[in-house]
N, C-alpha and C positions, 0 to 999 in steps of 0.2 A: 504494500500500500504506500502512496506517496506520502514523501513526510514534508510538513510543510515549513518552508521556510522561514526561521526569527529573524528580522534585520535587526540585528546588534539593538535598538533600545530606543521607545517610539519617542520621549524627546531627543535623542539623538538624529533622528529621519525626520521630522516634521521640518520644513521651512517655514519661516514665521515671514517671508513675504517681501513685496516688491510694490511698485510703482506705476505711474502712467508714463513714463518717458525719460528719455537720459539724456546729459548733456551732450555724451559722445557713443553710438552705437554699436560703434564695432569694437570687437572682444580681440584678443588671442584667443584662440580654443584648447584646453589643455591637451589638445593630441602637438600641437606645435608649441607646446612649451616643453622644460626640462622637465624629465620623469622624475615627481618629488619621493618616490620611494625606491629602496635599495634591498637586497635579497640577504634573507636571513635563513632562509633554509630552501634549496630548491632540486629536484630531483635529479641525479646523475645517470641514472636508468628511465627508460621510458615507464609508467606504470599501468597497467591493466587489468581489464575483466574483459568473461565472456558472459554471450545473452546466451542463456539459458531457458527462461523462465522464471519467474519470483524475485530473486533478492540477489545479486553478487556482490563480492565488494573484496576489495583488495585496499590494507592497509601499512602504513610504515607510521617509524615514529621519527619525531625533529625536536631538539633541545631551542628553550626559549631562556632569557637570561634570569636568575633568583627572584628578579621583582617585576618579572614583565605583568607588565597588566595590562588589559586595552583600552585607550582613552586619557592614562594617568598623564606619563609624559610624551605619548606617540603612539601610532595607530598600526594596525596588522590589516595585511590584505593578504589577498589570493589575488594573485597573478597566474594564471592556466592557458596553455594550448591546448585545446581536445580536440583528436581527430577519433572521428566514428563512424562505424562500417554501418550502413542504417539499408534496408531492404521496404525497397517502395511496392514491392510486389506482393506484401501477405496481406494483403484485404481492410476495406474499410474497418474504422473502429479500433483499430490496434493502437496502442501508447504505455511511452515506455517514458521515465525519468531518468538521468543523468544529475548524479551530485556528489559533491564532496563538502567532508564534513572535518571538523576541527575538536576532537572530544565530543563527539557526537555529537554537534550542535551545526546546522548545515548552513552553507557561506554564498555556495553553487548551487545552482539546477537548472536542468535545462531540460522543457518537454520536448517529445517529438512523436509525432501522430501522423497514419496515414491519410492519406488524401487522394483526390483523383484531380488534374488542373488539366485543363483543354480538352478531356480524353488521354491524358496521361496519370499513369501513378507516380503518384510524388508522398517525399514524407515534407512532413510541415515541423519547423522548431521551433520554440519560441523562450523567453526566457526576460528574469528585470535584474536588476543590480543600482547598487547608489550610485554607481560613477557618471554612467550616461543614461542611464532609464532603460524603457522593455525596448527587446528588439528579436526581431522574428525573422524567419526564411524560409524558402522553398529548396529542397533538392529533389532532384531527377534521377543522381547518378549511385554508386552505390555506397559514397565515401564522403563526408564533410567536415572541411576546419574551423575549429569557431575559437577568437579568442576569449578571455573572459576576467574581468576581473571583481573582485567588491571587499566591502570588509567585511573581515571574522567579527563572529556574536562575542560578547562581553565573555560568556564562559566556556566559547571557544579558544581562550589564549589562560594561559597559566604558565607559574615557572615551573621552570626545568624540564621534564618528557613531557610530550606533547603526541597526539595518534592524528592521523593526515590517511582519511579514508577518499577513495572511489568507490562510490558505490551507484550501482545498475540495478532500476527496480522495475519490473516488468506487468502490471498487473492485466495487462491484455494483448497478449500476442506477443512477438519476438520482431518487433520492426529496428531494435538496435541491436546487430550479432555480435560487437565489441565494440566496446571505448579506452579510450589510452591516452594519458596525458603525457607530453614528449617531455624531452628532456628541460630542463630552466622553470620549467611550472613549479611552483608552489607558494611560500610565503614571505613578503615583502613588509617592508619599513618604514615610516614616514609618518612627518608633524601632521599632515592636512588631515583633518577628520572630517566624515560628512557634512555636504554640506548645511549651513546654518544661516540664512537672512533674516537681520535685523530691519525694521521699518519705524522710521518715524515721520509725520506727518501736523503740521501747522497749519491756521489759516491766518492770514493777515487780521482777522476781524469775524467775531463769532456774532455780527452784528451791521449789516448793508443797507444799502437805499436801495432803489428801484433804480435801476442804471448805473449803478457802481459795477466795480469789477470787484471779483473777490479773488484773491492769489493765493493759492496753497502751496507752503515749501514742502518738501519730501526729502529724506536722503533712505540710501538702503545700502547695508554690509554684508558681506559675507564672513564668515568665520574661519569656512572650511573649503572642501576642494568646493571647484567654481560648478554653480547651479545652473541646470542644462534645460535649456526650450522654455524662457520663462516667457508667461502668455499677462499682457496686463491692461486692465481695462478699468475706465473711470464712468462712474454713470451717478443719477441724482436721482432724487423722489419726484420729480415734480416738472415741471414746465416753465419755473416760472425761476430755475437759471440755468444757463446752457453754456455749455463751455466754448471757449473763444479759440480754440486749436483742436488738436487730434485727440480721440479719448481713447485708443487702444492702441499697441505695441508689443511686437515681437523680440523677445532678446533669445538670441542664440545661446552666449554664456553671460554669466555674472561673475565674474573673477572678487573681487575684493570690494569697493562701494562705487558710490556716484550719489549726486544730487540735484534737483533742478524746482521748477517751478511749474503748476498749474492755473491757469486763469478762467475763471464764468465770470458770466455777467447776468448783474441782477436783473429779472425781466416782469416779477409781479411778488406783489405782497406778501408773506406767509413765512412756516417753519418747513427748511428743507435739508436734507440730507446727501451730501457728499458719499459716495462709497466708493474706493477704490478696490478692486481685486486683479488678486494674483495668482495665477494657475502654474506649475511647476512640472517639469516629467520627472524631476529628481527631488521636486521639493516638496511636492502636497499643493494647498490651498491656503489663503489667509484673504481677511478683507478687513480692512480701518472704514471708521464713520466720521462724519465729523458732521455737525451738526452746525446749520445756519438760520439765522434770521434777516429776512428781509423786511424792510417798512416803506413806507410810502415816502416819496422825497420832501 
């Protein structure tokens, strides 16, 4: 049976949010920056199972240092190559799991299910992680590479012995007939912890005319590695202020912060509500309010 995956600790995952716009848009992306983590244990042998049916799993173990913990002074990851022999040909319905675990506490998984695309059988993969969020694919052929990375759960890391499993779990059909992680796979080292966005949010004035502008400053941080496909969108209760620019935006990454400004304009009398939301692939959800009054001039 599939086991389902802990991401390391839900305020650790949650992003606490973003904005409507930035001063400057374009990011580095961390695939074009320096790889902030370094390898603390990683396999000299390739390692593997076979699909059998039900459960395989093939383990070693790796030494962590007396006081490793995860989160205290720096972060644990799985860094993985898996290549897997996957068979498009056993029939609809079939799905198998791929994962690796850290003290039984699982870091990796990757589904894969058959499927049929144009009149062809195909298996379909699919799979999420904090780094860059879910990502999915089609194979045809009888062999796919995928890399993989994310962090270990909180009581996936301990000092000293540590157990570094693959394991294969089948619970309908045999559409994976092996998996193998090549050589360099396994666990890596580094400050950046998931990502983390801070938001704050002002108005010039909790208090307008009819025809005033109202300016809202924003800034927004990151903590941790940079937050990926941030969606952000500014909307109001009402009709009666509309904003004077664009109220939605795409940011690819969020590295570290930025700041800028929002403008409405007052257009009819009454109590109205600002909301900003932000939608994340690697961050969750958040939304700020901020509450206005307009009066008559």
């Amino acid at each position: 049976m599939m086991r389902r995956m802990g991401l390391a600790c839900a305020s650790l995952i949650l992003v606490y949010a973003v904005v409507v716009s930035f001063a400057h848009a374009d990011t580095v992306s961390p695939q074009e920056a320096a790889d902030p983590f370094e390898p603390v244990f990683t396999l000299e042998e390739p390692l593997s199972v076979r699909g059998m049916g039900g459960v395989s799993l093939n383990t070693v173990s790796f030494r962590l240092p007396p006081r490793a913990r995860q989160g205290t002074a720096g972060w644990y990851v799985l860094d993985l190559s898996l290549q897997a022999m996957v068979d498009p040909s056993v029939g609809m319905g079939a799905r198998n799991y791929v994962s690796v675990d850290t003290n039984g506490r699982t870091a990796a998984q990757i589904k894969f299910t058959t499927d049929e695309v144009a009149g062809q059988p195909a298996v379909r993969w699919s799979t999420y992680e904090l780094f860059t969020g879910s990502a999915s694919g089609i194979v045809f052929s009888e062999s796919v590479m995928l890399p993989f990375r994310n962090y270990l759960q909180i009581k996936g890391v301990r000092p000293g012995t540590n157990d570094f499993t693959l394991r294969l779990e089948q619970p309908a059909g045999v559409v994976v007939a092996s998996a193998r992680l090549l050589r360099g796979s396994g666990v890596y080292y580094g400050k950046l912890g998931p990502s983390h966005l801070r938001l704050g949010a002002f108005a010039s004035s909790a208090r307008v005319r009819v025809g005033d502008i109202l300016s809202i400053r924003y800034y927004v941080a990151n903590d941790g590695f940079p937050a990926r496909d941030v969606g952000l969108i500014a909307s109001t209760s009402g009709k009666g202020l509309a904003a004077t620019g664009a109220t939605s935006r795409f940011l690819g990454w969020v590295p570290d912060e930025d700041e800028g400004v929002m403008s409405f304009v007052a257009l009819a009398p009454g109590r109205y509500d600002v909301v900003i939301e932000a939608r994340s692939e690697t961050g969750g959800v958040h939304m700020e309010t901020i509450n206005v009054d307009v009066a008559v001039p």
